[in-house]
N, C-alpha and C positions, 0 to 999 in steps of 0.2 A: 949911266942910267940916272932919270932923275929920280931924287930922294922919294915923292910922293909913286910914284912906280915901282919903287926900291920898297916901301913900305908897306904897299898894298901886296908885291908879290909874296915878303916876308910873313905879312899877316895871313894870306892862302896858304901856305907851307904849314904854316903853326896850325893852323885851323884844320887843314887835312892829314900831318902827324898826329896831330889828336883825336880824332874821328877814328880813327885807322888804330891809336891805341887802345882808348876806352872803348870804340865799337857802339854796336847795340845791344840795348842788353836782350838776355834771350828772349827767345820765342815764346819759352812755353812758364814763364813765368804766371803763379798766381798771382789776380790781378785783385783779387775778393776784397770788399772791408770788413766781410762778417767770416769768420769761420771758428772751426774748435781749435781750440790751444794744443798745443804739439804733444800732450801727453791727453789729452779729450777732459781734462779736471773742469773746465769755461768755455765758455760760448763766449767771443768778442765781437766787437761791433767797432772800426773808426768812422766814423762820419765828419769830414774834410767842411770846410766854412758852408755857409749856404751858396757864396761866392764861388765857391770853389778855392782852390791854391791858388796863390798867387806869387808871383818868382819876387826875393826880392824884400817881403814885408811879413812881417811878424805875425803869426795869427793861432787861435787855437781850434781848435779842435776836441770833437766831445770822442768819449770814450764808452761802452756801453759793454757790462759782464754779466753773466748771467751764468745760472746752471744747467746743464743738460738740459734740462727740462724748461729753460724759460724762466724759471727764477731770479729777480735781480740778485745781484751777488754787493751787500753791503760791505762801508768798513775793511775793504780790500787796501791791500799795498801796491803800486805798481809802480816799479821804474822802468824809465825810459831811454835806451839806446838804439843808436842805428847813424847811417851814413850810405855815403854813395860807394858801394859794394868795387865797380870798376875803378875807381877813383883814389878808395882807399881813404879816405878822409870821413870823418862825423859832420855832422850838423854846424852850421855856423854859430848856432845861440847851444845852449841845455835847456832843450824842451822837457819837461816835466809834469807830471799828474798833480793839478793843485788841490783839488776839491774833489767833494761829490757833493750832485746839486742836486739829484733824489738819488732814490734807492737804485744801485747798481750804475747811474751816470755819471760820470767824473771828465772835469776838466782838464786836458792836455795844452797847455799853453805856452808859449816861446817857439811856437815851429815853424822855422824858417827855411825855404827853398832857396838858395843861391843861383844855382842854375837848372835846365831843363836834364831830363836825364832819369836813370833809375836810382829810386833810395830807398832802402829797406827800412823798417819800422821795429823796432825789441822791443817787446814788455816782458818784465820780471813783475810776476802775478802771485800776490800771495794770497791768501782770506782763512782766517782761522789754521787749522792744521795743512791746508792744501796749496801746494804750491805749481807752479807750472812757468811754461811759457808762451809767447805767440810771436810772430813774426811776421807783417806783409809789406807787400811792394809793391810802390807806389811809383808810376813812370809818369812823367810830367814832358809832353813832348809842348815846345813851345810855349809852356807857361798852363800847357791844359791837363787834365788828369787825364790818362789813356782808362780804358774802360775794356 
């Protein structure tokens, strides 16, 4: 066999072991940027570049808390975890919450997509005595955001 035949056939095998490992991710996955935090204490909002994602390149993304009610939610704590759930792996960079740039908006910056695929999103949310969490999931099929 020659090498370049030998390589292409190797590179289909990896490619379809893999496929067949990680899969896709479910069906019925939330696909939301806005919802209530897992205990209802916030309202979150991710809103992704005006670009959208892109595979590959460094970008931030705005954050957006509020109260029940519509409230901005100032002076909040938020960290940031998550990774590609099938995959087992986090983020390539430590995206992180830098700022707020008014009341209740805050910068998440460093968030880097590697590859297409499903990846979940963590915030650890604090503001005064109330603390919570939230969590969504973001599927990037071919560099685009599924919707």
């Amino acid at each position: 066999m020659r090498r370049s035949t030998f390589l292409a056939t190797a590179a289909a095998l990896v490619s379809t072991a893999y496929l067949t490992a990680c899969g896709s991710p479910p069906s019925d996955l939330d696909l939301s940027l806005q919802h209530p935090s897992t205990q209802g204490q916030f309202v979150v909002t991710l809103e992704p570049p005006a670009s959208g994602p892109v595979l590959g390149q460094i970008q931030t993304w705005r954050l957006r808390l509020s109260t029940r009610d519509g409230e901005p939610v100032s002076q909040a704590r938020i960290l940031f975890s998550g990774g590609m759930p099938q995959h087992g792996h986090g983020f390539p960079t430590q995206p992180r919450v830098t700022r707020e740039v008014s009341p209740g908006v805050y910068m998440l910056e460093g968030v880097k997509f590697s590859m297409s695929g499903w990846w979940d999103m963590r915030l650890g949310l604090q503001a005064g005595d109330r603390t919570d969490t939230a969590v969504f999931n973001v599927v990037l099929d071919d560099g685009r955001l599924r919707r």
